[in-house]
Legacy VTK file of the C-alpha trace (Angstrom):
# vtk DataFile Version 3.0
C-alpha trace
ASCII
DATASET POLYDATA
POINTS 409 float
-1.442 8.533 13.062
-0.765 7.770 9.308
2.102 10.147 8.413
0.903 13.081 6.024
2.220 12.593 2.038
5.252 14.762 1.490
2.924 17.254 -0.866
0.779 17.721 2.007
3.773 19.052 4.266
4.983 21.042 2.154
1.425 22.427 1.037
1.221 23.556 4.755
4.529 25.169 4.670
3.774 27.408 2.035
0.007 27.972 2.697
-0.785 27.984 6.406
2.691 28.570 8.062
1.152 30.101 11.087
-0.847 27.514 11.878
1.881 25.331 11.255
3.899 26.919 13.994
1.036 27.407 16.567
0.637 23.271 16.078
3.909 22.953 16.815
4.690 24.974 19.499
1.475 23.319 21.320
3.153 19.994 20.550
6.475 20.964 21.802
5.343 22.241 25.059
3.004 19.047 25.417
6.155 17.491 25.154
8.491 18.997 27.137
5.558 18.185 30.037
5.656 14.804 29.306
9.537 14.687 29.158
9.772 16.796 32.226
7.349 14.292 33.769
9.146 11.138 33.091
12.164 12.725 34.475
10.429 12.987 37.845
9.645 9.570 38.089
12.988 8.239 36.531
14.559 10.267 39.567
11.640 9.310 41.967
12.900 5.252 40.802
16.653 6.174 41.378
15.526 7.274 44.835
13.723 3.964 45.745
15.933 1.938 44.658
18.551 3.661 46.689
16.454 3.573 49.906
15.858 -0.178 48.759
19.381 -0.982 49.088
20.120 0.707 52.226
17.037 -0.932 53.883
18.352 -4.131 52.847
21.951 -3.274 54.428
20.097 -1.862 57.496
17.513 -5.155 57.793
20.487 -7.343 57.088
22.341 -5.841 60.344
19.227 -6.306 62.334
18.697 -9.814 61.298
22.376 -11.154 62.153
21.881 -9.118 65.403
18.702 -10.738 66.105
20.410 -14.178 65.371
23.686 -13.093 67.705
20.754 -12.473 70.759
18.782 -15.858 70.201
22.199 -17.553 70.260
23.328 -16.087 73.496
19.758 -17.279 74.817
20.158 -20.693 73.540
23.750 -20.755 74.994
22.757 -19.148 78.469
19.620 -21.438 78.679
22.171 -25.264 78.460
22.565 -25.271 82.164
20.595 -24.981 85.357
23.326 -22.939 86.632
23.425 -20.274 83.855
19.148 -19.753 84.138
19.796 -19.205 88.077
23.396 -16.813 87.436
22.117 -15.382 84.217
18.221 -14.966 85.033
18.031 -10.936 84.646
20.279 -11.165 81.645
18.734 -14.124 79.972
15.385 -11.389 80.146
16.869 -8.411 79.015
18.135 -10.651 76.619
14.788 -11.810 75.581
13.160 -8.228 75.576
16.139 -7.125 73.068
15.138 -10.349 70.976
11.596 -9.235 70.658
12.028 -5.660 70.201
14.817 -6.430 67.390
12.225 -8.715 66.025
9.246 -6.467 65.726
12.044 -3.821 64.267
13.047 -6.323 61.650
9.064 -6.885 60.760
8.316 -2.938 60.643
11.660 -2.415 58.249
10.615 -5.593 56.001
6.940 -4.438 55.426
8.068 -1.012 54.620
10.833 -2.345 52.066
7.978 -4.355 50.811
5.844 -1.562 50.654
9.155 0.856 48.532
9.879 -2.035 46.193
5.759 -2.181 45.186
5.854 1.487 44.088
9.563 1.115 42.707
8.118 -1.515 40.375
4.720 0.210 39.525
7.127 3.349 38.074
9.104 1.020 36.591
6.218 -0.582 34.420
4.753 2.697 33.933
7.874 4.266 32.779
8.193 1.013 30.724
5.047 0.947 29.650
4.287 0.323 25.552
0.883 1.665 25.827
1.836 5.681 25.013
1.725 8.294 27.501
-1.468 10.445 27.315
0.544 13.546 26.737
2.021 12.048 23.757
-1.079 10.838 22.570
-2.361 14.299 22.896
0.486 15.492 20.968
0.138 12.756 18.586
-3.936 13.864 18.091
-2.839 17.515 18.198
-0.610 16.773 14.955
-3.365 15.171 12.926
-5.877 17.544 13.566
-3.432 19.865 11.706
-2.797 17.885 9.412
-6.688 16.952 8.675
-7.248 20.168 8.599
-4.643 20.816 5.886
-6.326 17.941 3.991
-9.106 19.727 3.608
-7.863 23.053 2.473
-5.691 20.889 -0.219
-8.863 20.116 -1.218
-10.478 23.218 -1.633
-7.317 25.138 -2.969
-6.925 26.672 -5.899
-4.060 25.740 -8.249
-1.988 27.045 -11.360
-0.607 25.000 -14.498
3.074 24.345 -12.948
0.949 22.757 -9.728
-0.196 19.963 -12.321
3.334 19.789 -13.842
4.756 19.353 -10.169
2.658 17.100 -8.835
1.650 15.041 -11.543
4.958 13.892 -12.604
5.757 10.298 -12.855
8.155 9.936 -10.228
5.392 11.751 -7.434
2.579 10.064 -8.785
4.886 6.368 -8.696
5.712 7.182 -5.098
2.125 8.073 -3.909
-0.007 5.611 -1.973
-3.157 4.659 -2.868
-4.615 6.728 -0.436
-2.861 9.906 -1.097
-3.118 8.964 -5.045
-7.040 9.724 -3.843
-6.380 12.470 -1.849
-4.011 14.256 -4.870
-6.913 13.761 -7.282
-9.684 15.782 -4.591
-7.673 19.208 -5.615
-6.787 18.799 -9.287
-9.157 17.525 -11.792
-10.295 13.805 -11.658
-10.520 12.996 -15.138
-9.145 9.504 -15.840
-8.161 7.707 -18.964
-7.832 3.800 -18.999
-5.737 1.345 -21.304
-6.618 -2.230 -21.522
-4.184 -4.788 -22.214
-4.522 -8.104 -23.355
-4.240 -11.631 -20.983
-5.423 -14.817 -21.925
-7.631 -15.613 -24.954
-9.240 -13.303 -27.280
-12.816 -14.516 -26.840
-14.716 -11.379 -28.234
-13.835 -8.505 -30.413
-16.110 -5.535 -30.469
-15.633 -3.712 -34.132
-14.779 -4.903 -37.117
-11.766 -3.504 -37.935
-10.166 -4.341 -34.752
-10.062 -8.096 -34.680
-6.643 -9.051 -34.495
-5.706 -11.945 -32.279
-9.278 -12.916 -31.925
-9.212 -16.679 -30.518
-5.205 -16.583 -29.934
-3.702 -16.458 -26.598
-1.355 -13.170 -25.250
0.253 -12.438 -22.240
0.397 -8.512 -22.333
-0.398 -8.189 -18.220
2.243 -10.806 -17.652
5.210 -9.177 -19.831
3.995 -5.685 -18.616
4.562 -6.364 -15.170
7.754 -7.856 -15.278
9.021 -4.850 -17.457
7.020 -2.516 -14.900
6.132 -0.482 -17.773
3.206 0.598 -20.369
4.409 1.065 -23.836
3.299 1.946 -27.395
3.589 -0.795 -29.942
7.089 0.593 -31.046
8.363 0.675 -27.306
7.592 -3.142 -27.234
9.598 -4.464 -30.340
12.426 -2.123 -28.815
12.518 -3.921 -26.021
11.780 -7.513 -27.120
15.318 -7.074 -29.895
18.131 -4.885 -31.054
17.046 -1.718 -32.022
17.765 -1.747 -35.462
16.400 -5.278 -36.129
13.643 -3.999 -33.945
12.261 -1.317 -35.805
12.598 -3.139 -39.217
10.299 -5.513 -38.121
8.015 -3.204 -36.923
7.916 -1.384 -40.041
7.589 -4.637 -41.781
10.552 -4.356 -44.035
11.337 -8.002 -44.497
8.287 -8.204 -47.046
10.046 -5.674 -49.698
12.783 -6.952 -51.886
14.124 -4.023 -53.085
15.484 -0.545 -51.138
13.629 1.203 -53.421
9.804 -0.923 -52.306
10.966 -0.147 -48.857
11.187 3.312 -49.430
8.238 3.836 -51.717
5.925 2.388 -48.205
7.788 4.056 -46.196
7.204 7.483 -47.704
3.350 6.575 -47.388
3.465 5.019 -43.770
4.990 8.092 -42.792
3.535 11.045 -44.752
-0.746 11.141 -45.572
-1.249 8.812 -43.298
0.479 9.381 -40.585
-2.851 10.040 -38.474
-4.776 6.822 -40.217
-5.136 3.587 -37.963
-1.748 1.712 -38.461
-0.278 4.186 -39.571
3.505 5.065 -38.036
2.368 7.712 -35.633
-0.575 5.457 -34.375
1.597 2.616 -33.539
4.387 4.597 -31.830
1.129 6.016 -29.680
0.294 4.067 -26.154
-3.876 4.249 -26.807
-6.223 4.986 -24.066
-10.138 5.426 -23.541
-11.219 8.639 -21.430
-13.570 7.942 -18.718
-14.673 4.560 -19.820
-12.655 1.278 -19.869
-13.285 0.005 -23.474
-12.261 -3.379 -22.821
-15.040 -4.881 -25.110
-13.149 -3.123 -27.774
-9.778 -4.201 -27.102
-9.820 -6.836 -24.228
-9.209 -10.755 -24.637
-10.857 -12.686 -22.509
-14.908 -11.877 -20.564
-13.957 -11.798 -16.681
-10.419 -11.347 -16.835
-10.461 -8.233 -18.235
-7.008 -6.567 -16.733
-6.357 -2.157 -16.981
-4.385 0.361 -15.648
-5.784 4.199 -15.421
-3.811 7.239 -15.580
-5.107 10.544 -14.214
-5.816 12.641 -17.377
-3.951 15.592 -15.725
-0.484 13.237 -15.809
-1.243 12.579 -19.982
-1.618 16.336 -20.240
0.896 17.745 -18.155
3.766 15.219 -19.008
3.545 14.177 -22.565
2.261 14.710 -26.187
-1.448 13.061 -26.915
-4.461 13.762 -29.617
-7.379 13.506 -28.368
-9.658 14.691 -25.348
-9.468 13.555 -21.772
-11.967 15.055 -20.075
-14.945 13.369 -21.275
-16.178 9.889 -22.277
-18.334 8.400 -24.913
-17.785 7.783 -28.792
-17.438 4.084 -28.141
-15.086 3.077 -30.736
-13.621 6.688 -31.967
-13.151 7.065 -27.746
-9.364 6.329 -28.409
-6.577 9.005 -26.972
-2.883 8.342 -28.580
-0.268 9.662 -26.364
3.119 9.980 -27.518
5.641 8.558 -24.753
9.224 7.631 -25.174
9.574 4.747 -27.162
12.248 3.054 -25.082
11.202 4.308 -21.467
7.404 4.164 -21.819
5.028 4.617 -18.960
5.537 3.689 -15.099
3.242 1.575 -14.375
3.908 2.787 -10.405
2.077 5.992 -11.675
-1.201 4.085 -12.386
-3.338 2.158 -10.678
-3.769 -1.369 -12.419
-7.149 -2.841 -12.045
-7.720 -7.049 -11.829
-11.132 -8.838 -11.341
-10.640 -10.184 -8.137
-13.334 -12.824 -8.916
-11.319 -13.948 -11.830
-10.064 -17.989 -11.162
-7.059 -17.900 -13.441
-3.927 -20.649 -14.676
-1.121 -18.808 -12.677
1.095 -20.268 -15.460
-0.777 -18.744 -18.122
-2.452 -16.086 -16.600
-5.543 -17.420 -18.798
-9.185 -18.389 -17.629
-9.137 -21.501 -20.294
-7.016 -24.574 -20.271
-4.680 -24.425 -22.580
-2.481 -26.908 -24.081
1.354 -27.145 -25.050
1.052 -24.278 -27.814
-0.922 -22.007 -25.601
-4.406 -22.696 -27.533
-7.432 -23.220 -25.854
-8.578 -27.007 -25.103
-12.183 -27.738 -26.351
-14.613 -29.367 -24.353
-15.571 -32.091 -26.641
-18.401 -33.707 -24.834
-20.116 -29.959 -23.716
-20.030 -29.090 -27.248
-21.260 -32.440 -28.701
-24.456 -31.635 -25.590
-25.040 -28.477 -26.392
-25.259 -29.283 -30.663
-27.699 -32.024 -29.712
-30.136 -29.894 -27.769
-29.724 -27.331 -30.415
-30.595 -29.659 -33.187
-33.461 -31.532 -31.436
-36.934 -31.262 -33.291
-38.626 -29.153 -30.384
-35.923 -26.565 -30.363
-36.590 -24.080 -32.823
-40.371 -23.954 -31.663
-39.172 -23.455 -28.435
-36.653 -20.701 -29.589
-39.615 -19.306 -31.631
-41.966 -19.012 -28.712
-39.323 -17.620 -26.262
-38.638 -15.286 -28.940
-42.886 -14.345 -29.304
-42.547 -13.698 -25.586
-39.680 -11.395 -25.074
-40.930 -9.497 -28.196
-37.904 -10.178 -30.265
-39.974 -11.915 -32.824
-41.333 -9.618 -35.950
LINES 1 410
409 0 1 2 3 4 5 6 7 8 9 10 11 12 13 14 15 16 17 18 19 20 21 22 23 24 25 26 27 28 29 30 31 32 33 34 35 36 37 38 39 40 41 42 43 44 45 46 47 48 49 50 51 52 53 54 55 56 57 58 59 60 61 62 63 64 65 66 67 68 69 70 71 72 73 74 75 76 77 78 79 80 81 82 83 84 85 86 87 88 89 90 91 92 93 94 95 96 97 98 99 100 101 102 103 104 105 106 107 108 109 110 111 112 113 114 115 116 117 118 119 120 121 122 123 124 125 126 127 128 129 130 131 132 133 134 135 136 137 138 139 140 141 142 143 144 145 146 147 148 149 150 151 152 153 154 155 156 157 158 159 160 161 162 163 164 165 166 167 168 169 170 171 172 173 174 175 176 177 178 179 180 181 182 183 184 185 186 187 188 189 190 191 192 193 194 195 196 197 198 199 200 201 202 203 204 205 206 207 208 209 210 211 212 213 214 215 216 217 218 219 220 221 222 223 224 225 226 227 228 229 230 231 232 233 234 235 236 237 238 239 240 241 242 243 244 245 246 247 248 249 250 251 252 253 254 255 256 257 258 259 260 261 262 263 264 265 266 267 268 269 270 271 272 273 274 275 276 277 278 279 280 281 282 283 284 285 286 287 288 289 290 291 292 293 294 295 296 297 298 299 300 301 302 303 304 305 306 307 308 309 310 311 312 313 314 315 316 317 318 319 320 321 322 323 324 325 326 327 328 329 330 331 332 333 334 335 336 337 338 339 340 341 342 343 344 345 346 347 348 349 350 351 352 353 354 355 356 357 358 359 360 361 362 363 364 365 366 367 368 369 370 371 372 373 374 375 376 377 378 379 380 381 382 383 384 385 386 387 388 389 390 391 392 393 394 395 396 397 398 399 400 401 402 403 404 405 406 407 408
């Protein structure tokens, strides 16, 4: 049996604790018959082997007495003399011999006979295969625990339910099976955040085209930081704090304090809820119920996420937004205000990667890239591909493929 997630345990405590304790009183006396069981035979071994010894002592003494008779025979039987003077004795002698013999048999097959049943307790008290009343107790115990699953399920819950159970550290220490079986009682909503590995090969709006053909490695520096963070929560961690957050706010492009505090006063005032704006970049940016990786992915195929359930966004931090429903393509974009220099477990998600996806494990990239981390052109393909394109029967066969598929006014 898988053991039960801790919030299932203690779901059981507080919600069915007389079931609980019928399960486990059932369990304990299945137990204590199995226990009192194995004591038997441990003291049923003891016993043999005891009676083992002693019929070892006891067909030892019969043996050397056996011996002591055929050597008086042998020695009574060197002489002529001692057959005719020791005749009667030489046959009681004889008689003892074969009576002591047939003894020594009858002892031997019934020491045999103790030391096969000695060893058949011994295996099955050694057994690894576990006792049925174990397994009993062991099927008793997730039975009660199934059915606890499914009242989980079907339970109702309050607001500091979500707060408890959706906080990072649960949700980070969760399996991924009891990650699904958390989500059956609370509300299943999802929101995902794409992040960029490899090369930009397609942008999907027009005012979101930054790094289009360039190469990042967003997956790869997430992972080793083990955490999601806003754009703010990156430059904190990549310098010194101060130096950090001059870049981001781009101060090395004013020359004078008073510039710097002229754009400041607008970065941080009107349009503070305006696309690049101060707010929006100190925001970690999902998509509810869609992944909108044609939006803000890099490269087709290699398309790498990690999904939050929307219960953890609204129970644990500060968004704007919805995260309940999906749709809006572009405008579906959640901010959610984490703190800048912890960010978001990544443990708490569940990070999705194409599986079919053949990538550079340098480079985490799909393309071959050379010593700058740009993409290497395939000269020859692209010099094929222009030819065909510019050959004289092209455009009257793009024409008439265009006819056919309707595409054609």
């Amino acid at each position: 049996m898988e053991k039960p997630p801790q919030f299932i345990k203690e779901f059981s405590k507080e919600e069915s604790p007389e079931e609980r304790q019928q399960a486990a009183q059932a369990i304990r006396a299945k137990r204590a018959e199995h226990f009192t069981e194995k004591r038997a035979q441990t003291e049923r071994q003891t016993e043999l082997q005891q009676a083992t010894s002693e019929r070892e002592r006891v067909l030892a003494e019969k043996l050397e007495a056996v011996r002591g008779l055929e050597n008086e025979i042998t020695e009574f039987s060197t002489s002529r003399l001692g057959k005719i003077l020791n005749y009667f004795q030489l046959q009681k002698l004889r008689a003892d011999v074969a009576v002591g013999q047939r003894t020594y048999e009858e002892l031997k097959q019934q020491q045999d006979t103790e030391i096969a049943e000695q060893q058949a307790v011994s295996e099955k008290l050694g057994s690894e295969e576990t006792p049925p009343a174990l397994q009993e107790t062991k099927a008793m115990l997730a039975n009660f625990y199934n059915e606890q699953k499914e009242k989980w399920a079907r339970s109702e819950y309050i607001k500091e339910d979500i707060i408890k159970n959706f906080s990072e550290e649960h949700l980070a220490s969760l399996s991924l099976e009891d990650y699904a079986l958390l989500l059956k009682r609370f509300p299943e909503e999802m929101v995902a955040h794409v992040t960029r590995q490899g090369i930009r090969d397609h942008i999907g709006h027009v005012y979101h085209i930054a790094g289009e053909g360039a190469y990042a490695d967003g997956f790869m520096k997430m992972v080793e930081d083990g955490r999601l963070r806003s754009p703010l929560g990156v430059y904190l961690v990549e310098g010194e704090k101060e130096q950090a957050i001059a870049r981001f706010l781009h101060l090395d492009n004013f020359k004078t304090r008073e510039e710097a505090l002229s754009y400041l006063a607008t970065f941080t005032s009107d349009r503070q809820g305006d696309a690049g704006s101060y707010v929006d970049r100190m925001a970690v940016h999902f998509a509810t119920e869609e992944v909108a990786d044609c939006y803000y992915g890099s490269e087709k195929g290699n398309e790498i996420f990690v999904v939050y359930p929307s219960a953890y966004i609204a129970s644990q931090y500060y968004f704007s937004g919805q995260l309940n429903e999906s749709g809006g393509g572009y405008w579906n974009d959640q901010w959610v205000w984490a703190n800048e220099e912890r960010g978001m477990d990544l443990n708490a998600g569940l990070v999705f990667i194409p599986e079919e996806a053949r990538v550079d494990r340098k480079h985490g990239s799909r393309y071959e890239l050379d010593e700058n981390r740009n993409p290497i052109k395939n000269s020859e393909y692209q010099d094929a591909f222009r030819k065909v394109v510019d050959s004289p029967n092209f455009h009257d066969f793009a024409n008439q493929a265009m006819e056919i598929t309707g595409k054609l006014d």
